[in-house]
C-alpha positions, 0 to 999 in steps of 0.5 A: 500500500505504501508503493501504491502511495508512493506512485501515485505521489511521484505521477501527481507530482511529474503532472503538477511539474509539468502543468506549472512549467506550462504554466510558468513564465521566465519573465515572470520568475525574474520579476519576482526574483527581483522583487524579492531581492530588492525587499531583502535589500530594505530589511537591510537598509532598516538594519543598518539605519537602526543601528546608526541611531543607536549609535546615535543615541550611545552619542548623546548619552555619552556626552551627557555623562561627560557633561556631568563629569566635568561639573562634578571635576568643578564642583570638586574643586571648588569644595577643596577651595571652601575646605570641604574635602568631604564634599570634594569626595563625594563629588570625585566618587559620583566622577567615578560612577560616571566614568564607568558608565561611559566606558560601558558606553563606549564600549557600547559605541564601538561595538555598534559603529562595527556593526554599522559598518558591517551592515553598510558593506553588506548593504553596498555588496547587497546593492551591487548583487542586485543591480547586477541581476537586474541587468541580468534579468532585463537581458535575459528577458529581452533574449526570451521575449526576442527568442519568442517572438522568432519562435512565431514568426519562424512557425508562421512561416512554416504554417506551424502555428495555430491561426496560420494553422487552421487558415491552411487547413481551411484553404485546403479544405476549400482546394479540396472540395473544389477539385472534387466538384471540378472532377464531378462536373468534368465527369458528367460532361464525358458521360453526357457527351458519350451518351451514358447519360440521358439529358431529359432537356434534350439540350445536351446532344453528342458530336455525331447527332450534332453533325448528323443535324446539322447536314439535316438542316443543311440539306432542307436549306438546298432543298428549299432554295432548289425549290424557291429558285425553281418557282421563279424560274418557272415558264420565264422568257430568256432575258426575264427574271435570273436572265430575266423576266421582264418588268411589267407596268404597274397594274398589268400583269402577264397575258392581261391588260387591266383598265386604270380604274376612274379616278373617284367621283369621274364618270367614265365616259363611254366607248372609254372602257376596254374590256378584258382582252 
């Protein structure tokens, strides 16, 4: 049972490596990096600010005492001048308290001013990391961003990528239906023409009934104008029509002559009108 758990920890953890991989950005890593670089660099900064002012204050406690020392060296002094050389002891005793305090302080000063300086070259070392790995972070990210970019321009022109991708595929789609309805078209023109298929319109005819058709139609056009060129030349006089028949006035015909009708409201006069001849 601990096997199983086992695996099934170490296949949980690939998967969630693989998934936060996915998922992770360099760029993105470095900021944060960086950002952390720079909060530790404020922790240090505050430390080192902290103990300059208690240094500071180790200063101004220390000049105190000196103050005080010094009024107590005149108030000495002037008590063995007034003959009170009790009063001189007292004073040079509270001296002397005095003086260890401020050699405590001053031991207090030194070690402070140490650690002050300790904390200023790290804070400068510190300083100096981070402006290095901000500059190292900004290259790297330039370099990431640069070799991104190429990586899409490089799969768009090889048609890898995802939108140039499904556009090729459209436009093969596209080619490909449009080669299958050219072959289905050219198809049914070959077995229209072969006469396989029958047109129920009748329009689409094969080469030999188009030809066969066409002598037809040729044919009754020679027959027709045999025909037409014979009725005009029927029973004609040489030099009449087509060689050619001969004009013939207005109102006559051939073998008849034909009175000019009266003109309308004349009365004919009489003996005027010939009969038919």
């Amino acid at each position: 049972m601990a096997g199983l758990f086992q695996r099934m920890k170490a296949i949980f953890s690939a998967k969630a490596d693989k998934a936060l991989d996915k998922l992770e950005d360099p760029r993105e890593t470095l900021d944060y990096s960086y950002s952390k670089q720079l909060e530790l660099l404020q922790q240090v900064r505050r430390g080192v600010a902290e103990v300059a002012t208690s240094r500071k204050r180790v200063e101004l406690q220390a000049g105190q005492l000196n103050q005080q020392m010094d009024k107590l060296t005149v108030a000495a002094t002037r008590a063995l001048e007034a003959g009170r050389e009790d009063l001189a002891r007292e004073a040079l005793t509270r001296k002397s308290g005095l003086q260890q305090q401020l050699t405590e302080l001053q031991t207090q000063h030194a070690a402070l001013q140490s650690e002050e300086e300790r904390l200023v070259r790290a804070s400068q070392q510190l300083q100096a990391k981070v402006d290095a790995f901000r500059t190292r972070k900004e290259t790297i990210k330039a370099t990431y961003t640069a070799a991104e970019a190429q990586t899409r321009i490089s799969e768009a022109f090889s048609g890898l990528g995802k939108e140039l991708g499904d556009v090729g595929q459209a436009i093969q789609r596209a080619e490909d239906k449009t080669t299958q309805l050219q072959a289905r078209a050219a198809a049914v023109d070959e077995l229209l023409a072969s006469g396989a298929l029958d047109d129920p319109s009748g329009l689409a005819q094969d080469d030999i009934t188009r030809e066969l058709d066409a002598l037809a139609s040729g044919a009754q056009v020679d027959n027709e104008l045999a025909a037409l060129k014979a009725s005009l030349s029927g029973g004609a006089q040489p030099g009449q029509l087509d060689g050619g028949a001969p004009e013939q006035p207005a109102g006559e015909l051939p073998g008849r002559t034909f009175e000019q009708p009266p003109a309308p409201g004349t009365v004919p006069e009489s003996g005027s009108t010939e009969n038919l001849r």
